[in-house]
C-alpha positions as CSV (number, residue, x, y, z in Angstrom):
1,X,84.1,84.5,94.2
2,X,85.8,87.0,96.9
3,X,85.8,83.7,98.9
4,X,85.3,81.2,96.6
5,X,85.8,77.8,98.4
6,X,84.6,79.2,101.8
7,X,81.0,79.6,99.9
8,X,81.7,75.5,99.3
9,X,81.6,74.6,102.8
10,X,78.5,73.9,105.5
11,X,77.5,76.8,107.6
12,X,79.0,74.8,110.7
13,X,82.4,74.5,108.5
14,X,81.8,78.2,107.5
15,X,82.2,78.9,111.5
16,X,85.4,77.2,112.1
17,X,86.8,78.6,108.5
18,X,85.9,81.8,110.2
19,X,88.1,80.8,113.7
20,X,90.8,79.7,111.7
21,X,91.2,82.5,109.8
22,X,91.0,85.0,112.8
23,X,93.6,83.0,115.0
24,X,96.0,82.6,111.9
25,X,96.0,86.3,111.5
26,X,96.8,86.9,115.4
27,X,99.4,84.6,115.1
28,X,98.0,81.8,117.4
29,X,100.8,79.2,117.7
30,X,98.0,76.3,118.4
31,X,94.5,76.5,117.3
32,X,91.8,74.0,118.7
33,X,88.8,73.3,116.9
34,X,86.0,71.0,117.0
35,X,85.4,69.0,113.5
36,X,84.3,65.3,112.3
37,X,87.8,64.1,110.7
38,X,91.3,65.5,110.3
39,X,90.5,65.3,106.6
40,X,87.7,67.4,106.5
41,X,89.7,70.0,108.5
42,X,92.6,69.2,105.9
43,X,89.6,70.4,103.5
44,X,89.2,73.4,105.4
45,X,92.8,74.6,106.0
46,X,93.4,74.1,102.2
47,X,90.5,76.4,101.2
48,X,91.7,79.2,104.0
49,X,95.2,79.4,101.9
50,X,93.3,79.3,98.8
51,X,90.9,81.9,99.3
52,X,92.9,84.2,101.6
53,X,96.4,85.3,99.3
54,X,97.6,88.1,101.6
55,X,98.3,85.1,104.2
56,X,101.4,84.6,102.3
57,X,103.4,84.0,105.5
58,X,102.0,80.1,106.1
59,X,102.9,77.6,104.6
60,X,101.1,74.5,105.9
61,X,99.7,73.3,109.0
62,X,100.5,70.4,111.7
63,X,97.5,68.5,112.9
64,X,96.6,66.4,115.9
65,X,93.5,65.5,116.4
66,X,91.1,64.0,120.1
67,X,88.4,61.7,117.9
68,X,87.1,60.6,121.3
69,X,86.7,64.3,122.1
70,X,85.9,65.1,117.9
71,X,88.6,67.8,119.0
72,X,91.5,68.6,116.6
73,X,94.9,71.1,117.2
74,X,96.3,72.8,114.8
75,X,100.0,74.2,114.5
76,X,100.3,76.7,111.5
77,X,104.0,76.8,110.3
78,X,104.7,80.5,110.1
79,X,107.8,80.9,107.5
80,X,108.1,84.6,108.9
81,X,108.3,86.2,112.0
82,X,105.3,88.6,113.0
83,X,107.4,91.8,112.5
84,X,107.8,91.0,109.1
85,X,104.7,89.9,108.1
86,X,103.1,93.2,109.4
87,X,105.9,95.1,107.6
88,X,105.7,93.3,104.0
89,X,101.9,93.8,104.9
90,X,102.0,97.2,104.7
91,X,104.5,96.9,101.4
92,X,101.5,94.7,99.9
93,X,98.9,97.6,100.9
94,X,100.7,99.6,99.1
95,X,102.2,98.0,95.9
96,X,98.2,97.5,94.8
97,X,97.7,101.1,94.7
98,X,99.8,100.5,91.5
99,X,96.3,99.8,90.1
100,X,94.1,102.5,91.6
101,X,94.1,103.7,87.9
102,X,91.8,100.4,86.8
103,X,89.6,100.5,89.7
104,X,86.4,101.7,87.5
105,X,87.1,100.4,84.2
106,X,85.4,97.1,82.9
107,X,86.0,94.1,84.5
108,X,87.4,93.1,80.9
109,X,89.9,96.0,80.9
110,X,90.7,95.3,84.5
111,X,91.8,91.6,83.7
112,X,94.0,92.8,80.8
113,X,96.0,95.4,82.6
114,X,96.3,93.1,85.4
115,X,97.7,90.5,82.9
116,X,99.9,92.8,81.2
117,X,101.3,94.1,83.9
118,X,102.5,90.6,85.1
119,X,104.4,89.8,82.3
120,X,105.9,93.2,82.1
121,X,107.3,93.3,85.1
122,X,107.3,89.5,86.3
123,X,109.1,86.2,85.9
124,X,109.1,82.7,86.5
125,X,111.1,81.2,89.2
126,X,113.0,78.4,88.5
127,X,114.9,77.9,91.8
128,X,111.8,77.4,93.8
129,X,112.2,79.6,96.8
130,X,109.9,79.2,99.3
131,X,108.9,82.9,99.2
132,X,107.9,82.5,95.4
133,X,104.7,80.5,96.2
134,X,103.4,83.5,97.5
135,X,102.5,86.8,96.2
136,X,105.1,88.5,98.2
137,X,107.6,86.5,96.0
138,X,106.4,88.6,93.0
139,X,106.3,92.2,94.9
140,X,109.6,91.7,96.7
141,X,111.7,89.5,94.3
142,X,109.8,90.2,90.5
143,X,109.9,86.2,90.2
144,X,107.1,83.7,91.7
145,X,106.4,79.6,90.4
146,X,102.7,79.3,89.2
147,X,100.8,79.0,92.6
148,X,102.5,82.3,94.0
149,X,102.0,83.9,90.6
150,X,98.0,83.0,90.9
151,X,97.9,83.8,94.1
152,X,99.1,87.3,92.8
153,X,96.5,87.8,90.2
154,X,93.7,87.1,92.8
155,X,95.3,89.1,95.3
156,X,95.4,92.0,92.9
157,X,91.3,91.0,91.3
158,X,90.2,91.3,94.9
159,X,91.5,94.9,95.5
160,X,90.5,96.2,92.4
161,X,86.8,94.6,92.3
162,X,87.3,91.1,89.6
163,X,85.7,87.9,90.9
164,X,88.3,85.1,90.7
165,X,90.1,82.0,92.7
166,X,93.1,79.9,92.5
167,X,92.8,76.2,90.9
168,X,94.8,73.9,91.6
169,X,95.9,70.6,89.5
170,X,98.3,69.5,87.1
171,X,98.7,71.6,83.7
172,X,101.3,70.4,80.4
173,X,103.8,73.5,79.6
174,X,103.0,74.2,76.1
175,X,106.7,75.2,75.9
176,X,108.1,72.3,76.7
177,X,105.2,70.1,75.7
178,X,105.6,67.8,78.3
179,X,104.1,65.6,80.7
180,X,101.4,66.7,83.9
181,X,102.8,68.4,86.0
182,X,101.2,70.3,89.2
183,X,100.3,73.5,88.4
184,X,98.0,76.7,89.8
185,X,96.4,79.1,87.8
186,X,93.2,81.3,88.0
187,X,89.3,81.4,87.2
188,X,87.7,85.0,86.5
189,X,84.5,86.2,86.2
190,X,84.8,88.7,83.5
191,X,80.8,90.4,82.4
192,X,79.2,87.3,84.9
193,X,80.7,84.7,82.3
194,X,83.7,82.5,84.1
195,X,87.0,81.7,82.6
196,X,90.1,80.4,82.7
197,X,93.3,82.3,83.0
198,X,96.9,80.8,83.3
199,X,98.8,83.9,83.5
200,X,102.2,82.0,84.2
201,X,102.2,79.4,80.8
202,X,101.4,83.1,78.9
203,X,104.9,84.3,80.9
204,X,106.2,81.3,79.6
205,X,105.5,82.1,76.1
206,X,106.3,85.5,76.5
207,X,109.3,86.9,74.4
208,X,109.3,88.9,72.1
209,X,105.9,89.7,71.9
210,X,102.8,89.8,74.8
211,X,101.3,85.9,74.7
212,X,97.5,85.7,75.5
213,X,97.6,82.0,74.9
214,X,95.6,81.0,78.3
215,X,93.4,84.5,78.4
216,X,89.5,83.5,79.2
217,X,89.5,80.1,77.9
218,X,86.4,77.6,78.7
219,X,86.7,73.8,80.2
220,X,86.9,72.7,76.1
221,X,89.2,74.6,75.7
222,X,91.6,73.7,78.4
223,X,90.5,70.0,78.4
224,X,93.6,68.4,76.8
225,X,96.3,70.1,78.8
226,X,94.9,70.7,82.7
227,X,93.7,68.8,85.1
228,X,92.0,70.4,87.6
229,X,91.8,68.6,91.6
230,X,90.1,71.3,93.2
231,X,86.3,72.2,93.3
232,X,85.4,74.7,90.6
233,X,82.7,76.7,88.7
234,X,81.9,75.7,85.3
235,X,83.4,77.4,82.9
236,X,81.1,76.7,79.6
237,X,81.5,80.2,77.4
238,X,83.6,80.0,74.4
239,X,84.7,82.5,71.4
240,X,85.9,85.3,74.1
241,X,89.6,83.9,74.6
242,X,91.9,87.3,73.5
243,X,92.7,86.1,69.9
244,X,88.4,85.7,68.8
245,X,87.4,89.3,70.3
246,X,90.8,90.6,68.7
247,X,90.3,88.9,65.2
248,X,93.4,87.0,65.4
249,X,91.1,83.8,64.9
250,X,91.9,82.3,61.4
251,X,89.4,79.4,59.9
252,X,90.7,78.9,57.2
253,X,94.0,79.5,54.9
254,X,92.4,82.7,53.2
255,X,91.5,84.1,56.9
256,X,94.9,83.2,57.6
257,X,96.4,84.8,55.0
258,X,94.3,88.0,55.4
259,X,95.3,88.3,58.9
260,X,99.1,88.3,57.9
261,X,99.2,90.7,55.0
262,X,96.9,93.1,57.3
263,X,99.1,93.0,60.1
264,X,102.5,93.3,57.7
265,X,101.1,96.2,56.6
266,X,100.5,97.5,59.8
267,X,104.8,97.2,60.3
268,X,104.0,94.2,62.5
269,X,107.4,91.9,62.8
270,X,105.7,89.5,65.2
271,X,102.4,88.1,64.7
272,X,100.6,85.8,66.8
273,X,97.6,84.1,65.7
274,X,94.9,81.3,66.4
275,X,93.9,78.5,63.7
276,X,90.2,77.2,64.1
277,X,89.3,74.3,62.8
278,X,92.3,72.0,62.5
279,X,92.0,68.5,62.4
280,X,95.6,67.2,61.8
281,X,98.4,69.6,63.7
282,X,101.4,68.1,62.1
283,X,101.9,69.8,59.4
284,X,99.9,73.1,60.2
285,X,103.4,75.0,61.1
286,X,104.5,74.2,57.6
287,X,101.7,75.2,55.9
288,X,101.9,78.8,58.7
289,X,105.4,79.0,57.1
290,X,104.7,79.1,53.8
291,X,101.8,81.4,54.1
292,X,103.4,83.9,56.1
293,X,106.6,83.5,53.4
294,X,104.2,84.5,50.0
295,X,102.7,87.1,52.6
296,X,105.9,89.2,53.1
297,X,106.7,88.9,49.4
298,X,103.5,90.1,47.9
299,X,103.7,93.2,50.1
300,X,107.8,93.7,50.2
301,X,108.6,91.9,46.8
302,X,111.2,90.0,48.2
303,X,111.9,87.3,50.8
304,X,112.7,87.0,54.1
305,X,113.6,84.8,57.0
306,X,110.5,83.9,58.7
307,X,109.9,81.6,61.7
308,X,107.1,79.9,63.6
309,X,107.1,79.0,66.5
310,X,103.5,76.9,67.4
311,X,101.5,76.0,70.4
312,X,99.9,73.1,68.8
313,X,98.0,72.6,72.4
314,X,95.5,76.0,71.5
315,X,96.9,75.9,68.1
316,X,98.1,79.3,68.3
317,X,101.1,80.0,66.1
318,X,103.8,83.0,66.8
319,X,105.5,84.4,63.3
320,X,108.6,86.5,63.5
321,X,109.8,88.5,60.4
322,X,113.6,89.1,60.5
């Protein structure tokens, strides 16, 4: 999954992938190939930005194309000029040494630190500069929109040895619950099983405590918020999203309840949790609410100010203790 959507193509598109790819990285102002249709080179270019994140410094492509002469020209619209790219190159180079320390943990391990360290040390950005659909946005500014913020993650799985690629499609922030929207997010390959990660709608949900909402999910899982437009591996394991393998997964109301009073008496303040199970989200954040309020008083004999703040889309639930 180094190169994902280049494995896609025919072993003739393979070849002009490959000329592409070499001109854009000497800079050529006009490339001239030799393909069927301007879409399928449209196809091409797509899975060239896709596949290759340190090409940060393009960010589309004019095309003209000969169909008498099955001959097309490309113009690639460099937002940078060489200097810098070969300077912020080098900055990229060295910023991923930052994770040297991961390089022979398990790929599992790898993903988490990876994840972590992006919502450490990352935000979202909501003025939409052109430099935060990149990964350079991240290194250089600390702020990226979702297809610069995946772009990041693969950028960083490649160097350090974790199979993954950049989907594209439309997503609903579980925020804001809204409508589609386009969004970009990530596929890994974690033990040879594949799964989803959306490391920016974790960001999102980000506050107080870590979110690992979006953490190896599977195509059921996922099914009711994304839709996903470009070509992808099936991703059909389930029970290995970060709340299961961390038994944060509740079944019932006594699983629920168990996981609370275990984690109060840990000193935990802010709980996040998974419900299994639930037919009829209305009412579940209620019914949270009140189990997490007879928690705290069994343990502390006395009440407190609790809140709940759901994700009815996984039906994960935060609880703060004040």
């Amino acid at each position: 999954m180094l190169n994902y959507y280049f494995s896609r193509l025919t072993n003739e598109q393979k070849l002009t992938y490959k000329s592409i790819l070499s001109c854009i990285f000497s800079f050529s102002k006009e490339i001239e190939v030799s393909v069927a249709s301007t879409s399928e080179l449209n196809l091409m270019l797509d899975y060239i930005l896709l596949d290759n994140p340190l090409i940060f410094y393009v960010s589309g492509f004019m095309v003209a194309s000969e169909p008498k002469n099955k001959k097309c020209y490309i113009k690639p619209i460099y937002e940078y000029s060489e200097g810098f790219v070969k300077e912020n190159t080098v900055v990229i180079k060295n910023h991923l040494k930052v994770f040297d320390s991961v390089k022979l943990k398990s790929d599992l391990e790898k993903e988490l630190f990876v994840h972590d360290f992006c919502l450490r040390n990352f935000k979202y950005d909501g003025s939409f500069n052109k430099i935060s659909h990149s990964a350079l946005g991240l290194i250089l500014n600390k702020t990226a929109v979702c297809e610069g913020i995946a772009k990041y993650v693969k950028l960083v799985f490649d160097y350090i040895g974790v199979k993954s690629l950049v989907v594209t499609g439309e997503g609903k922030d579980p925020k804001e619950n809204s409508k589609y929207e386009p969004h970009a997010w990530n596929i890994v390959k974690i033990d040879n099983k594949t799964y989803h990660l959306d490391v920016t709608y974790n960001m999102s949900l980000s506050d107080k405590i870590n979110r690992y909402d979006y953490f190896n999910l599977s195509d059921e899982d996922i099914k009711n918020e994304y839709k996903i437009t470009s070509i992808t591996p099936k991703c059909v394991t389930t029970g290995n999203d970060y709340y299961s393998i961390n038994s944060l997964l509740a079944n019932n109301p006594t699983e629920l309840a168990s996981i609370i009073n275990k984690r109060l008496k840990q000193g935990e303040k802010n709980i996040v949790l998974k419900l299994k199970n639930v037919k009829d989200t209305r009412n579940v954040a209620k019914k949270v609410l009140s189990i997490a309020q007879e928690q705290y008083y069994n343990i502390y004999n006395q009440d407190t100010e609790v809140f709940v703040s759901p994700n009815l889309f996984q039906c994960i639930f935060e609880i703060g203790f004040i």
